[in-house]
C-alpha positions in Angstrom: -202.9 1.9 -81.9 -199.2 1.3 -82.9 -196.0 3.1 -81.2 -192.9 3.1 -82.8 -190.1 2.6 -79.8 -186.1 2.8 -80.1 -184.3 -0.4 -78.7 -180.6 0.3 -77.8 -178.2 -2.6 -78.1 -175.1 -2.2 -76.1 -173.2 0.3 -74.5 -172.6 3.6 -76.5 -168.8 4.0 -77.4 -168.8 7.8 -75.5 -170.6 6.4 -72.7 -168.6 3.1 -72.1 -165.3 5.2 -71.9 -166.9 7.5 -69.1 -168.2 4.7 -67.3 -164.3 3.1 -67.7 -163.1 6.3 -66.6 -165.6 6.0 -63.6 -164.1 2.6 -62.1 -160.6 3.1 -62.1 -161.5 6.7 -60.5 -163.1 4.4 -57.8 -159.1 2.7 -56.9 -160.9 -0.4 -56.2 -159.0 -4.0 -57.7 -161.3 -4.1 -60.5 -160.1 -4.2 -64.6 -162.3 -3.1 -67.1 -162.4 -3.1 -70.7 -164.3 -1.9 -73.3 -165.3 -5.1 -75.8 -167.3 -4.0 -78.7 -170.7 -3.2 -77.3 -170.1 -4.1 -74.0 -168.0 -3.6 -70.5 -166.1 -6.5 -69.3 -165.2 -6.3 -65.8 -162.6 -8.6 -64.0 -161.3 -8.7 -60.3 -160.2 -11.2 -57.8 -162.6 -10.2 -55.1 -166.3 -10.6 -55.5 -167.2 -7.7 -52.9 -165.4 -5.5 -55.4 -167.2 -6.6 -58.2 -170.4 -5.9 -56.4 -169.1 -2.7 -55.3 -168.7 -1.3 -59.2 -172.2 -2.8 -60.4 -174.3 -0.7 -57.8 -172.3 2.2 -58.6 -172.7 1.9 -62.1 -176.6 0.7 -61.7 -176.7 4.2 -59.4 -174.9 6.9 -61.9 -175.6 5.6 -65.2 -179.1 6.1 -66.8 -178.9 3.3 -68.9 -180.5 0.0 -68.2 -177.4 -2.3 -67.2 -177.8 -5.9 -67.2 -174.8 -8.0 -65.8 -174.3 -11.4 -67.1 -171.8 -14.7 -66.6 -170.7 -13.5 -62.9 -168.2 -16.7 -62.1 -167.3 -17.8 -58.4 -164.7 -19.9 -57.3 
């Protein structure tokens, strides 16, 4: 038996500007950019950070993965 799936790499361009749009709707002190295929997101406090993941991992239907978190 063989199945033929679809594997999606990155964030669509459509989709990366809504979920933009999303976070600076939120007024929280996070930045983010779009770069390339993927959402970079910036802030000086971590509980804000935190804040934007679970609301993204909450209204987006696509799988998120976060990556490179830094901590002072």
């Amino acid at each position: 038996m063989k199945r033929i799936a679809k594997i999606q790499n990155g964030i669509p361009q459509e989709k990366a500007k809504e979920m933009v749009k999303r976070i600076k709707e939120t007024k929280l002190k996070v930045q983010a950019s779009i770069q390339g295929d993927e959402i970079r997101l910036s802030g000086k406090q971590i509980d804000d950070l935190q804040s934007v993941m679970k609301l993204l991992e909450a209204e987006v239907e696509l799988p998120l993965q976060f990556v490179n978190m830094k901590r002072d």
